[in-house]
C-alpha positions as protocol buffer text, in pm:
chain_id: "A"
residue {
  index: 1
  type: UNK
  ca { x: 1806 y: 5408 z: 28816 }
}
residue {
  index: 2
  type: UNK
  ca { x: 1796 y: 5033 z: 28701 }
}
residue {
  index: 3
  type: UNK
  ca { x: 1842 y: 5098 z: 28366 }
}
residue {
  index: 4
  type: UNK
  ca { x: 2174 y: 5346 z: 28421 }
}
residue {
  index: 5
  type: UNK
  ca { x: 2292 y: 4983 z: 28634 }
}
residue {
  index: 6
  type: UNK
  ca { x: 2206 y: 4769 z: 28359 }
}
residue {
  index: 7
  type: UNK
  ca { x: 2378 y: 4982 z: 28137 }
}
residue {
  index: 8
  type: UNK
  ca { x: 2689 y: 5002 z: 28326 }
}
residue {
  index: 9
  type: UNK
  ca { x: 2724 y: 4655 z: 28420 }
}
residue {
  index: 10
  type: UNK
  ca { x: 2629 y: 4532 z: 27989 }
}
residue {
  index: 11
  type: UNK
  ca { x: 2896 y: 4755 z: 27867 }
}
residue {
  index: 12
  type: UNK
  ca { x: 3170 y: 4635 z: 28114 }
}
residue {
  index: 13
  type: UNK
  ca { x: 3465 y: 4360 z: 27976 }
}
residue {
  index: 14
  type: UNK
  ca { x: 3263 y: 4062 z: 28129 }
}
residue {
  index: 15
  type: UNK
  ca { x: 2904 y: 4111 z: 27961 }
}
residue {
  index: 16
  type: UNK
  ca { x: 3093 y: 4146 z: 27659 }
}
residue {
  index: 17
  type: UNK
  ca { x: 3237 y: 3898 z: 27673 }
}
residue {
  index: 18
  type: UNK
  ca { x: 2963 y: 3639 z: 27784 }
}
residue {
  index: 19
  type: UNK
  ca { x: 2776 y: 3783 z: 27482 }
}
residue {
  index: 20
  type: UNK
  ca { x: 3084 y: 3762 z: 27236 }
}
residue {
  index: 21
  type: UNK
  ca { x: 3013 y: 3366 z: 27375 }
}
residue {
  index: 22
  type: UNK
  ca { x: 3364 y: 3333 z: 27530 }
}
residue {
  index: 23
  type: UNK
  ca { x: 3443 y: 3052 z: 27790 }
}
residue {
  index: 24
  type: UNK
  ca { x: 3414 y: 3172 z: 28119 }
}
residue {
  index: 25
  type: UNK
  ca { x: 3540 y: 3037 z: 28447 }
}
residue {
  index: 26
  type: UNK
  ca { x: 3378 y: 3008 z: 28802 }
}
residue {
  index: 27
  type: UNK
  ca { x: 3548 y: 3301 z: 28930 }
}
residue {
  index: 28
  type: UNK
  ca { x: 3453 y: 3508 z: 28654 }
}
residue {
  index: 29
  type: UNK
  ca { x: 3091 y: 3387 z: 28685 }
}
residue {
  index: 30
  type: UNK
  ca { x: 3143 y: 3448 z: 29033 }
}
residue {
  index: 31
  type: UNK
  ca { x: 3174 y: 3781 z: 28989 }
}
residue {
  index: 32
  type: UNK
  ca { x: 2929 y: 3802 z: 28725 }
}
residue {
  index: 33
  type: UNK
  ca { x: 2670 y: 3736 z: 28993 }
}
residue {
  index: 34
  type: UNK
  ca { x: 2813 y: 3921 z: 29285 }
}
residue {
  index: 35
  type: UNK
  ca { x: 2787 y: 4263 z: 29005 }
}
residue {
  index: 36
  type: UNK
  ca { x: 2382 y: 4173 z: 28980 }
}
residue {
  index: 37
  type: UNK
  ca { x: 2387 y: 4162 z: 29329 }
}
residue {
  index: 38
  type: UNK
  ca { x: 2548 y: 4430 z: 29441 }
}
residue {
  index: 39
  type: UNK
  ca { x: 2306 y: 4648 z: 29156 }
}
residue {
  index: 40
  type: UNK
  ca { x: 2030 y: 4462 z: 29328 }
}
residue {
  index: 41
  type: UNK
  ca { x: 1918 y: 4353 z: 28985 }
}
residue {
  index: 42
  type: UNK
  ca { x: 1715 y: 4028 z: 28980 }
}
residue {
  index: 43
  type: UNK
  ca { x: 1784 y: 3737 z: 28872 }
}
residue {
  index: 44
  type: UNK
  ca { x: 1809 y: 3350 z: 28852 }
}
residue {
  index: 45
  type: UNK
  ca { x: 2100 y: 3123 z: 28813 }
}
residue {
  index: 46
  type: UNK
  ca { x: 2144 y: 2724 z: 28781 }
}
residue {
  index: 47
  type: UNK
  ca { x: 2347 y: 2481 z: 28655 }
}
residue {
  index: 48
  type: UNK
  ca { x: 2347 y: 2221 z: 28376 }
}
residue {
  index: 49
  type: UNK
  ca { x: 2667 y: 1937 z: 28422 }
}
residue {
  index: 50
  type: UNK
  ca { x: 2811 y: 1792 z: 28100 }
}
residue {
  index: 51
  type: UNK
  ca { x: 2751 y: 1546 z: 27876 }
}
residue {
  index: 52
  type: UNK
  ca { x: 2899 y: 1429 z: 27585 }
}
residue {
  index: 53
  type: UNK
  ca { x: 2627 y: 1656 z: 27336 }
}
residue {
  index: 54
  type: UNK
  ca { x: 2703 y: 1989 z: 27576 }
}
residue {
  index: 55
  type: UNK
  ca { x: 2940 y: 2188 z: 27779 }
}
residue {
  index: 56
  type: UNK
  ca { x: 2853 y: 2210 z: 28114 }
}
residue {
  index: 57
  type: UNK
  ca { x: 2702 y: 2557 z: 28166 }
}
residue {
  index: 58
  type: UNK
  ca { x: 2523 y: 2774 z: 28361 }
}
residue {
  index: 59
  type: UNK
  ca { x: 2205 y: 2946 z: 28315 }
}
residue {
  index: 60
  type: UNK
  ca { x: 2140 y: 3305 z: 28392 }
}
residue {
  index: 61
  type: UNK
  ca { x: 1825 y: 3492 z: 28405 }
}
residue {
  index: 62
  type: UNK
  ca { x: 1805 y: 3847 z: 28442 }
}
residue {
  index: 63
  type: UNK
  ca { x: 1488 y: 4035 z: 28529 }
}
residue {
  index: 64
  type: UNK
  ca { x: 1488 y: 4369 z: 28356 }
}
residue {
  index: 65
  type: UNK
  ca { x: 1131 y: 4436 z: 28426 }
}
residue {
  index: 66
  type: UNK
  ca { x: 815 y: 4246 z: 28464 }
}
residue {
  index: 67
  type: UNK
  ca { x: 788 y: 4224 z: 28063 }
}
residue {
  index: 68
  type: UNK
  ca { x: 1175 y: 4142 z: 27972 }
}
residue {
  index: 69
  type: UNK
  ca { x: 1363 y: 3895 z: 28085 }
}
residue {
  index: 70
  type: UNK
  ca { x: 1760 y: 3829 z: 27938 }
}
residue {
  index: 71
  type: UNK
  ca { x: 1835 y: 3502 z: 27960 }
}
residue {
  index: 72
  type: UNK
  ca { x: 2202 y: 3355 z: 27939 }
}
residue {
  index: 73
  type: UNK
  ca { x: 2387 y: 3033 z: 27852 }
}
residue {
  index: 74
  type: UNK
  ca { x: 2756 y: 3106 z: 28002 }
}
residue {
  index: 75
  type: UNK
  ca { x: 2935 y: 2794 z: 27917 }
}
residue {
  index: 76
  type: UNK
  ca { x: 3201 y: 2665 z: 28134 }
}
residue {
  index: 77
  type: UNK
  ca { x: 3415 y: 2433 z: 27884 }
}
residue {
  index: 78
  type: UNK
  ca { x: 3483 y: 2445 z: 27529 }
}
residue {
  index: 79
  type: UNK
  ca { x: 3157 y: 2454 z: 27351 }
}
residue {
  index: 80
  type: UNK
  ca { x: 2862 y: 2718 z: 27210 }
}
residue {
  index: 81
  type: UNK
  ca { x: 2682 y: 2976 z: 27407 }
}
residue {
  index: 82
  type: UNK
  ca { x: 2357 y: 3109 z: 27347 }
}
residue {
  index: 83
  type: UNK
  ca { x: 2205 y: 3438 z: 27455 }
}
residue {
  index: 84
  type: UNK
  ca { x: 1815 y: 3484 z: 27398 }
}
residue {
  index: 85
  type: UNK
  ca { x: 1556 y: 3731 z: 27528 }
}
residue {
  index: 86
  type: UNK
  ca { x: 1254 y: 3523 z: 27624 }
}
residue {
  index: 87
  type: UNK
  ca { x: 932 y: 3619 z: 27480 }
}
């Protein structure tokens, strides 16, 4: 059942495009969150401010299963993103 959520919610417009790494704003991070939620998929979230080396950002952690983890730098201003799996 998790993986037909996952699936779902990676395919849809947003995952795209926080993988493509596209600015996003609050509300669309927001949202982001509230769609893990509501899927009652796990995960962590926090927040790195600016400074003049990097965009202030956010950092999301998704809990696939006890062995994966997806983890997520959604970037909030003009700047790179980075998407890794942990090992």
């Amino acid at each position: 059942m998790l993986d037909t959520q996952l699936s779902t919610l990676f395919s849809g417009a947003l995952f795209r495009k926080v993988l493509s790494n596209e600015q996003l704003t609050i509300i669309e991070y927001n949202f982001l969150l509230g769609a893990l939620v509501g899927n009652n998929i796990p995960f962590e979230s926090a927040f790195v401010s600016g400074t003049r080396k990097s965009p202030a950002s956010f950092q999301l952690t998704i809990h696939i299963n006890p062995s994966v983890t997806l983890v997520l730098v959604v970037s909030l201003e003009p700047g790179s993103s980075v998407y890794s799996p942990s090992p």
